[in-house]
N, C-alpha and C positions, 0 to 999 in steps of 0.2 A: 299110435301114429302111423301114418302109409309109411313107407319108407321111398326113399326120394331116388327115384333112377334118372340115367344118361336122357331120357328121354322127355324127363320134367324141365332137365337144364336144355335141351334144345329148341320146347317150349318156350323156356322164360326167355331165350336168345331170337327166335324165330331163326335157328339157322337148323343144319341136318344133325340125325345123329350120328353119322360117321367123323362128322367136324370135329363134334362135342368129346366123343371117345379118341380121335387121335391126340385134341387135344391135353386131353387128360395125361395121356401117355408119352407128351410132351414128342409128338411126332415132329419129325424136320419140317417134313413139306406146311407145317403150318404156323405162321406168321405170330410172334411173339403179343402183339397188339391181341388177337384173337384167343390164343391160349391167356393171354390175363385176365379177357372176359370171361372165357371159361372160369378160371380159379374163384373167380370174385363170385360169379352167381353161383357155384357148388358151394361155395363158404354159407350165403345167405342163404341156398336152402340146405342146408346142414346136409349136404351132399357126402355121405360115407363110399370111398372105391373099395371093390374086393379086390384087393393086391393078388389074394391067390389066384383066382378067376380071372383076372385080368392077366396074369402072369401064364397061365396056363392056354390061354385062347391065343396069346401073342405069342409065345415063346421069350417074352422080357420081363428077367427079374426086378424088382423093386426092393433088393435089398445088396447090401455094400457089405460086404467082408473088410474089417478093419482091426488088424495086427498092432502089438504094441510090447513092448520088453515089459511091463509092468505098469497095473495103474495106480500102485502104492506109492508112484512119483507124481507127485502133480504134475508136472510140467506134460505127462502122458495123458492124465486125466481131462487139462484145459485144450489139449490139441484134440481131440475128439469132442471133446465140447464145444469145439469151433467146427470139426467136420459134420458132428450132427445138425446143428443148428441150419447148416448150406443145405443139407440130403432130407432133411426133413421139409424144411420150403420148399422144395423139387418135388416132394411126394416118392421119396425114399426112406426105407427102414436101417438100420446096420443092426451087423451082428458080429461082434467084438471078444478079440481071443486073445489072451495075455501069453507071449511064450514064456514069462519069465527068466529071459535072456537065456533060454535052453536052446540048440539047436535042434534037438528033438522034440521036443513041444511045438515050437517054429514050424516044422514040418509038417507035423501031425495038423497044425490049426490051418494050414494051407490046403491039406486034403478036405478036412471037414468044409472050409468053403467052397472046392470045386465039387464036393458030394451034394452039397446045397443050391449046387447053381448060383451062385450069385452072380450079381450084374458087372461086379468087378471088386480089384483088393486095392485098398491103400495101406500101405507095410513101414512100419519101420526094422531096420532088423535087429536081430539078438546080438549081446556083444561073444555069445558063442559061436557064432556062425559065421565058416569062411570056405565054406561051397555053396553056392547058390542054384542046385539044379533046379529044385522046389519053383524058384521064382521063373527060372528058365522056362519051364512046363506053364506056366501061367499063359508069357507072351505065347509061346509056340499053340496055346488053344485061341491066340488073339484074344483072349480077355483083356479088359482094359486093368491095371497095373501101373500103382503111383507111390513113388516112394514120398516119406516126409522126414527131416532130421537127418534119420542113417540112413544111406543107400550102399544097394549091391554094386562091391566097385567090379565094373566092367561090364555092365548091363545097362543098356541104353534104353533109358524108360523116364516119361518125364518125372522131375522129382521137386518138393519144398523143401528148402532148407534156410539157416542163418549163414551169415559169414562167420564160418567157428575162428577162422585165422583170426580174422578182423578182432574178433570177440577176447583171443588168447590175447592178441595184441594189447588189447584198451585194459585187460586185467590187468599185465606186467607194467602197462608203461604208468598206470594211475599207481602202482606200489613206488614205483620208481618214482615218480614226483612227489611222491609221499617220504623222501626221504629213502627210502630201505633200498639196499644194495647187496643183500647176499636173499634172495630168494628162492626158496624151495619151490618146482613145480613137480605135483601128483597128477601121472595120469597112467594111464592104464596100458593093455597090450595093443598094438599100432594096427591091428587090423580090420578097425572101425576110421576111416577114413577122417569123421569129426574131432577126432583125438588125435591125429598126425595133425591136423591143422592147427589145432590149439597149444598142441608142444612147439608148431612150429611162428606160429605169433610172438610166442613167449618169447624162442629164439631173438627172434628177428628182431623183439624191444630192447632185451640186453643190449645185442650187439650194436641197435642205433644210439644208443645212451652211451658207450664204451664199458657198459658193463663186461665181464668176462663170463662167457657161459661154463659152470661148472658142474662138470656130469655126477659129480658125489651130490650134487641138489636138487635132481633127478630122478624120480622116484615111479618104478612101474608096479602095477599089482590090480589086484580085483576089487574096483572103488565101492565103499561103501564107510557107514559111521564109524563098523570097528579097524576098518584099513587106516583113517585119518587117524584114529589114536595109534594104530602102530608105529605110523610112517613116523611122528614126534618121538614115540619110546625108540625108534630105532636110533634117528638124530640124533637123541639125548646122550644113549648110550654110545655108540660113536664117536661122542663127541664134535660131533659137525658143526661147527657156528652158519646160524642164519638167523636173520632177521623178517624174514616174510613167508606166506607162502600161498601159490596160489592151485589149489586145487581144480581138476577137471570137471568135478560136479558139488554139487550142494551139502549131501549126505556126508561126503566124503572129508569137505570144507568145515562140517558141522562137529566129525570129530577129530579133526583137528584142534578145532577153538576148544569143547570141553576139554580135553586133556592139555591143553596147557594152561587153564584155567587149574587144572587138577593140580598141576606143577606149581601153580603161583606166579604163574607170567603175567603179566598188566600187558592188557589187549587193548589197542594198538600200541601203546605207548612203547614198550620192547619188540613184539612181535606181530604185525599186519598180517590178515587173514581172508584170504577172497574166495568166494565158489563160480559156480554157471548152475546158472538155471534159474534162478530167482525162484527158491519154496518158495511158498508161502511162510513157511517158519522163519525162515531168516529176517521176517521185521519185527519176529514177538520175542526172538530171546536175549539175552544182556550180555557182551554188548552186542547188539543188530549186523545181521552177517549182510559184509558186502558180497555185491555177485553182479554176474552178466545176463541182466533178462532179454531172453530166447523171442520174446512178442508170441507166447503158444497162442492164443487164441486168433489172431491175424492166419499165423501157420497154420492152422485147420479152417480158416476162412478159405484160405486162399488154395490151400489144399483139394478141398472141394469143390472150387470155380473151377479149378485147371481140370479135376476130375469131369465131371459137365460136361466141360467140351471135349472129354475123351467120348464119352456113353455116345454124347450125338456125334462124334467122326465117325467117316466109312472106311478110313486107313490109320489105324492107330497107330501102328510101327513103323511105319516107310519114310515117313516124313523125321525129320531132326526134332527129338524131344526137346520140351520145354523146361528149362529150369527156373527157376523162382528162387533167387536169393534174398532173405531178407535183413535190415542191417542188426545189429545187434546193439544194447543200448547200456552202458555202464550204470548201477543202480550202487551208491554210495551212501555206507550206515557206519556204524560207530568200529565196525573190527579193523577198518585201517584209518578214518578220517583225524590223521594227529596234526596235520598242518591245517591250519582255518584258512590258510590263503589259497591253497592246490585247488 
């Protein structure tokens, strides 16, 4: 078969081919109406672009560097599954680097993008990381740079995120109306900004309820399945009375519930159990982990509109970034529902 170039679609258009290729490249100067006729008749004649060639004659890459702590988290996995799906209908590739919450991997995957030229980074960052030169160097090359989730605090880059207060909030106050009144909250070291918010929701529902905030129910460490069975052996052994607890993530939430299942505690009925993130496991195991779904695939939708209209600004940093808050949604399963009326 011929192979279909720029100049068959300017044919099947009767317009030039300089239209036809700005369009493609999704130039400014050309008119959104026009660049869709473009898209629709490269579609119908199975129009393949050379990204490289194209990339190399313009000087504009067609692929996106996108950072992430881990995609053994779903919640990581469905947010890029929302920014591909945007970059992909744009006629963008990504090329996706896990730091595994290292600060040194974090770095290293920063380099390897600006070695690769990419057209720009969308980051979350590591929960090891508490200098941000790395991302510094991003803006100072004017690449465009969008945080989602975790942001660099004190770098003014637009960013997506949830309401984590709001989110800590509606965990405590749903335990709370559920009855329980001495609740454990797990969360981590406070230099992830998402996790001061979330301790500080929590806060704030105690205290509108008159509950009393007790810093022994308070629990910091490095979240994960075997930290939640700690954080219980340690209670146990302490002796701490509590009735609830609401964990800062899912995994974390998840060994919580087994190990007090180990114990012999009747869930929810003794002891209510909530995470953030909405796994996906938390609807298949017994009883059903409640948690705070994040909306990931919205947050990578949206992620990558905001991103869009980075590529085509001609002043990314001058102007006040853009933030995107999205609300966060309580997702109610069997670890705390013991009142049928709440």
């Amino acid at each position: 078969m011929k192979k279909v170039t720029i100049q068959d679609i300017a044919k099947e258009l009767n317009i030039s081919f300089s239209t036809v290729a700005r369009a493609l490249n999704d130039h400014p100067a050309i008119s959104e109406a026009t660049k869709k006729l473009v898209r629709e008749a490269a579609q119908k004649l199975n129009y393949r672009q050379n990204k490289l060639a194209s990339s190399l004659r313009s000087g504009h890459s067609y692929t996106i560097g996108i950072m992430v702590p881990s995609l053994g988290v779903s919640f990581f996995s469905s947010v890029v599954h929302g920014i591909e799906k945007i970059m992909n209908e744009n006629g963008y590739s990504i090329l996706l680097y896990q730091s595994n919450e290292s600060y040194e991997s974090e770095k290293k995957g920063i380099e390897t993008f600006l070695n690769s030229r990419v057209a720009g980074i969308i980051a979350s960052v590591a929960k090891e990381t508490t200098q941000y030169e790395h991302f510094f160097e991003i803006q100072k090359r004017n690449i465009p740079l969008l945080f989602f989730d975790r942001v660099a605090e004190g770098l003014q880059v637009p960013a997506v995120t949830i309401d984590d207060y709001k989110g800590g909030f509606l965990a405590t106050e749903h335990l709370i109306r559920q009855g329980y009144k001495r609740i454990v909250h797990i969360t981590a070291g406070q230099t992830i900004g998402i996790f001061k918010e979330r301790l500080r929701g929590y806060v704030d529902a105690l205290q509108l309820y008159g509950l009393p905030v007790d810093k022994s129910l308070i629990l910091y460490g490095d979240f994960s399945l075997d930290f939640g069975r700690q954080c219980v052996q340690e209670l146990y052994q302490k002796k701490v009375a509590f009735d609830a607890v609401f964990a800062l993530e899912d995994f974390t939430a998840m060994g919580v519930l087994q190990q007090l299942l180990d114990y012999k505690v009747r869930v929810p009925e003794e002891v209510g159990v909530i995470g953030f993130a909405n796994e996906s496991f938390g609807a298949l195991v017994t009883p059903g982990l409640s948690s705070i779904d994040q909306q990931t695939v919205p947050m990578g939708e949206a992620a990558a509109e905001l991103f869009l209209k980075m590529l085509r600004s001609e002043d990314l940093y001058n102007n006040l970034p853009k933030h995107i808050v999205l609300d966060p949604h309580l997702i109610v399963r069997g670890s705390t529902e013991r009142l049928a009326s709440s």
